[in-house]
LUMBATI-209757 format. One record per residue (C-alpha): x, y, z; residue in three letters. Coordinates in steps of 0.02 Angstrom, whole numbers, plus 50000, padded with zeros to 5 digits. Example, Ala and Ser with C-alpha at 12.3 -4.5 7.8 and 13.67 -1.06 7.14 Angstrom:
<sites>
506154977550390ALA/506844994750357SER/
</sites>
This chain:
<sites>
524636262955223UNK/525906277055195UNK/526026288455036UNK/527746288854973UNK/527766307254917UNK/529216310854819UNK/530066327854846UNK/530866334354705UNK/532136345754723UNK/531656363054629UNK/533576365754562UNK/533636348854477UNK/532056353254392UNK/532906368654347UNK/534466359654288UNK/533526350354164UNK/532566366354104UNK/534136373554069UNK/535136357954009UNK/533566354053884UNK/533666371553849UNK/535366373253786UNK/535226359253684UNK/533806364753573UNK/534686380453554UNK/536046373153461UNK/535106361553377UNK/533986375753317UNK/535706383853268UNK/536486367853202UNK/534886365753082UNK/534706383253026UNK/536736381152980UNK/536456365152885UNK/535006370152774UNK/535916384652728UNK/537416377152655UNK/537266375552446UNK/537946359252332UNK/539646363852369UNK/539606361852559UNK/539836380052601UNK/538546393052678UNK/537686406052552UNK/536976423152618UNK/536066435352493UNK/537406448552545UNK/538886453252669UNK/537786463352802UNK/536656444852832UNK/538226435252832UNK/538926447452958UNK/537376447953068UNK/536886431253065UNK/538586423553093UNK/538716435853221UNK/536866432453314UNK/537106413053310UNK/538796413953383UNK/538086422053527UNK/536636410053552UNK/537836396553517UNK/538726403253685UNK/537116406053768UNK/536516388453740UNK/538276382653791UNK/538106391053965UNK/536446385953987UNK/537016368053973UNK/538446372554084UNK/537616379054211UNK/535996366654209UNK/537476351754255UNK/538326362554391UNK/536746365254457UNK/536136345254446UNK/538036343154545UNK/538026356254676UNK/536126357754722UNK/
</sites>
């Protein structure tokens, strides 16, 4: 009797890796967000230089994550 071996390919592992990745990057982001935000619904930083910086780092994960996502469903559709 023959073992069915199952080849996976090693991009749609990668896909996944990256899709999976992306997403718990924005969550991460999404959460940090949401427990930051006071009674009144908006976001409170201790001063302007942590607004600026944070705003500034999580938009830029935010985009990483994105591409990552982007990229991990190209690569599951054009391996």
């Amino acid at each position: 009797m023959e073992l069915l071996i199952i080849h996976h390919h090693p991009a749609a592992l990668n896909a996944i890796v990256l899709i999976g990745t992306g997403l718990l990057v924005r969550y991460l982001i999404n959460r940090r967000r949401f427990n930051r935000r006071g009674i009144a619904g908006l976001q409170l930083f201790s001063s302007y230089e942590k607004w600026w910086l944070t705003t500034r780092i999580e938009a830029l994960f935010n985009l990483l994550g994105l591409l990552a996502i982007i990229g991990g469903i190209l690569l599951l559709i054009f391996k």
